[in-house]
C-alpha positions as CSV (number, residue, x, y, z in Angstrom):
1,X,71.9,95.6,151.8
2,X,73.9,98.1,149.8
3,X,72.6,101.3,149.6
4,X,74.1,104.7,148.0
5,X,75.4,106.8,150.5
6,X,76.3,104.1,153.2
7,X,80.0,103.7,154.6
8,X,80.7,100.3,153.0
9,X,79.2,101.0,149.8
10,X,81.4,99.4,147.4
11,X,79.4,96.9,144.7
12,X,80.4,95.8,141.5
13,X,78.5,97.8,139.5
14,X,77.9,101.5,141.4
15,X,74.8,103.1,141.2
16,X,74.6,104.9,137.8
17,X,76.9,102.5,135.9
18,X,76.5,101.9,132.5
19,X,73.6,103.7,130.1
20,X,70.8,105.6,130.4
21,X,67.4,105.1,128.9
22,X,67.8,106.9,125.3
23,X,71.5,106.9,125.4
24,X,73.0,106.0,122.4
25,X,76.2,103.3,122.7
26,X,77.6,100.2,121.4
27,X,79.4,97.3,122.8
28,X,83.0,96.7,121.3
29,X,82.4,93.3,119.4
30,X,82.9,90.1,121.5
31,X,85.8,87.9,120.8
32,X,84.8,84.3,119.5
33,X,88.2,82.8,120.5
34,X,88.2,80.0,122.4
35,X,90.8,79.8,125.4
36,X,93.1,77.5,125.6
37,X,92.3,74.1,127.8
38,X,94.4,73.9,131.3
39,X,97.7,73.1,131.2
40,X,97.3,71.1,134.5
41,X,93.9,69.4,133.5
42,X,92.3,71.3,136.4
43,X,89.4,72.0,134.4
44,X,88.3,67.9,134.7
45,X,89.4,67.5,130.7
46,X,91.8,65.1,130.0
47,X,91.4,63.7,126.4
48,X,89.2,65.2,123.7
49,X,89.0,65.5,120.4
50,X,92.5,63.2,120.1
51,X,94.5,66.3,122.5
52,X,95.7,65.9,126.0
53,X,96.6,69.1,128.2
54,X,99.9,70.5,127.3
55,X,102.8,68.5,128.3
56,X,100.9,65.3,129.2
57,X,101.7,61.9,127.9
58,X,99.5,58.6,127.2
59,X,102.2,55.7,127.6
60,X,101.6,52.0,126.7
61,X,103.1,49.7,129.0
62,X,103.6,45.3,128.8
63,X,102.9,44.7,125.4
64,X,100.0,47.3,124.9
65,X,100.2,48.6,121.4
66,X,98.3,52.5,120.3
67,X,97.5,54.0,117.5
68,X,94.8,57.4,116.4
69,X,91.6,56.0,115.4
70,X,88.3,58.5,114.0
71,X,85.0,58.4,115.8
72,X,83.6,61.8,115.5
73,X,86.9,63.7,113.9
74,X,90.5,62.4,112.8
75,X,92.4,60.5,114.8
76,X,90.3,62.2,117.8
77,X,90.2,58.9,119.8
78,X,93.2,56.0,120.6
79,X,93.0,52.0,119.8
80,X,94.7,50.2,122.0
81,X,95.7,46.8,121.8
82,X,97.0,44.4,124.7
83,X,98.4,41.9,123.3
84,X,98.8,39.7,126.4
85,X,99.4,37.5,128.2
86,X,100.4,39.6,131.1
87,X,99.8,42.7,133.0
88,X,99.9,45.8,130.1
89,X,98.6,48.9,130.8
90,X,97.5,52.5,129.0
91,X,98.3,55.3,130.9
92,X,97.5,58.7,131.1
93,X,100.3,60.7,132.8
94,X,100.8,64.2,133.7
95,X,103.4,66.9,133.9
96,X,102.4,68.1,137.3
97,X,100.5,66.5,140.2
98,X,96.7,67.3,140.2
99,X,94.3,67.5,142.9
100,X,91.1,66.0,142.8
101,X,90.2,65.8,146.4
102,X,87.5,68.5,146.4
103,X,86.3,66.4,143.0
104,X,85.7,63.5,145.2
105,X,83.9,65.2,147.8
106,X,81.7,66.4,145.4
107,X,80.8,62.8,143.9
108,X,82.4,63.3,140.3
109,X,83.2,60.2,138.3
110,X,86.0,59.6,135.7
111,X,84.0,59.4,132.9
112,X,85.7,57.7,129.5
113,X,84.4,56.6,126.1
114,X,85.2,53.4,124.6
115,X,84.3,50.8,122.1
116,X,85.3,47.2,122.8
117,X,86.9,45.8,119.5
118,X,87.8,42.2,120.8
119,X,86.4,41.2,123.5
120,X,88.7,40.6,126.7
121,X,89.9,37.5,127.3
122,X,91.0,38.0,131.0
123,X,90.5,40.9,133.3
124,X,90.3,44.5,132.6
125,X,90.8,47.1,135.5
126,X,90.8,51.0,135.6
127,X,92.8,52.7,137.7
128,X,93.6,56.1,139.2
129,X,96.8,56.3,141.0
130,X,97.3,52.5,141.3
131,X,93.9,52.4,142.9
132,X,92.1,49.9,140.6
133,X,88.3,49.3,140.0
134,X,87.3,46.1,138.1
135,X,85.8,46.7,134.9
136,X,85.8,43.8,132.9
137,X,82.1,43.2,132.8
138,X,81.7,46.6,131.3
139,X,84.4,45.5,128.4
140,X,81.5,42.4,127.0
141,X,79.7,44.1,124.2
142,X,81.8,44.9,121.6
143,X,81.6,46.7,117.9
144,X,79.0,50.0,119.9
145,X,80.3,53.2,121.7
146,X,79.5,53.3,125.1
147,X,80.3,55.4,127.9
148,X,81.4,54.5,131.4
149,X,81.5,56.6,134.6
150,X,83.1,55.7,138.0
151,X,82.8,57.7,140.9
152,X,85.8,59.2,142.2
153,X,85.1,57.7,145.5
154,X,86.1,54.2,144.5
155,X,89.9,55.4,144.5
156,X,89.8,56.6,147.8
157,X,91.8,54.4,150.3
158,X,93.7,54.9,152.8
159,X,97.1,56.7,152.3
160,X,96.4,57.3,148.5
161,X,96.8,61.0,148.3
162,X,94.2,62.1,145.9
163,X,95.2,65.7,146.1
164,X,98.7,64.7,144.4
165,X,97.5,62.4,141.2
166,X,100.1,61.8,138.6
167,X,98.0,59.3,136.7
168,X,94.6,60.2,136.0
169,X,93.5,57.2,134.2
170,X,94.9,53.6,133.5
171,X,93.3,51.0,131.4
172,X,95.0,47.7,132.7
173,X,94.3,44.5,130.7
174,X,95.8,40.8,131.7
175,X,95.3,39.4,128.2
176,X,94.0,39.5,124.9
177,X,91.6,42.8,124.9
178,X,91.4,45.7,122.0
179,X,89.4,48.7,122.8
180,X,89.0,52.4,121.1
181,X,88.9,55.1,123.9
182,X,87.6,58.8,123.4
183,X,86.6,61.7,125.8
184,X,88.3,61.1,129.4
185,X,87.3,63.5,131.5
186,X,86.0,64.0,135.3
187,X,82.4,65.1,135.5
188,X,79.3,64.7,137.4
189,X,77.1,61.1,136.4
190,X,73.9,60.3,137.9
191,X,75.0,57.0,139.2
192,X,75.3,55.1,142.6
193,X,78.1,56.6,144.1
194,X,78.9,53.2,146.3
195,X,79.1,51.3,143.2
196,X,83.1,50.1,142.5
197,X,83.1,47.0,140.4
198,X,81.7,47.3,136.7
């Protein structure tokens, strides 16, 4: 539809751009720096590699005890402990409010890593923005990585706003329960989107 010569001719690259057959020319050498991650975690990355977006904290809450733990690097995942009894929590907080409305729409999950160290000894949830999903039957098999993914759908109710998150991820225990966590991040899962309880 764009054609030299026509009055809205205006493409990205203009007819004659660049070389010619036979021309000589190099390219300027490519830089192999990597950029840094979002400051807001609007890129769907929340924890890898042990780091969190600039300025976000994860905060142990009731009794829930953290420290760094290896899996595939140093000290690039977290152990938590809930010491229970009790509600205890490990949250991920951040600096800003994110929005992951268009996230949801899309059918992304919140996608985590975790081993189970000791098995839980009463419920576990996972919540976004105090918008819990049961996951205690995920939390059985313990001592082997695993990886679970829950649609973003399932924290959709009714006046939570999820274009203003301020606490991307929770791991809420009522007792007794150690876990190793790795790799939160939001991302596309091929898994039943109505599914809520794990």
């Amino acid at each position: 539809p764009l054609n030299v010569g026509d009055t809205n001719y205006d493409p990205l690259f203009a007819f004659g751009y660049g070389l010619k057959y036979g021309q000589p020319g190099d390219m300027r050498k490519l830089s192999e720096v990597r950029p840094p991650s979002s400051a807001t975690g609007s890129d769907g990355i929340y924890f890898v590699r042990g780091a969190l977006p600039p300025g976000w904290n994860l905060v142990p809450n009731g009794g829930a005890m953290v420290r760094a733990v290896d899996r595939r690097g140093q000290e690039d995942a977290r152990r938590v402990s809930f010491t229970g009894p009790g509600p205890q929590s490990f949250t991920l907080k951040t600096v800003q409010p994110i929005d992951l409305s268009r996230e949801t729409n899309a059918q992304l999950s919140l996608v985590f890593e975790y081993r189970v160290d000791t098995a839980p000894a009463a419920p576990v949830s996972v919540a976004l923005d105090g918008v819990s999903v049961p996951v205690t039957g995920a939390m059985k098999k313990v001592g082997t990585w695993r990886s679970l993914a829950i649609p973003l759908g399932c924290f959709k109710r009714p006046g939570n706003d999820l274009s203003q998150v301020t606490v991307p991820f929770a791991l809420m225990a009522e007792g007794r329960f150690t876990v190793a966590i790795s790799d939160i991040r939001v991302a596309s899962a091929a898994i039943p989107q109505g599914r809520c309880s794990f």
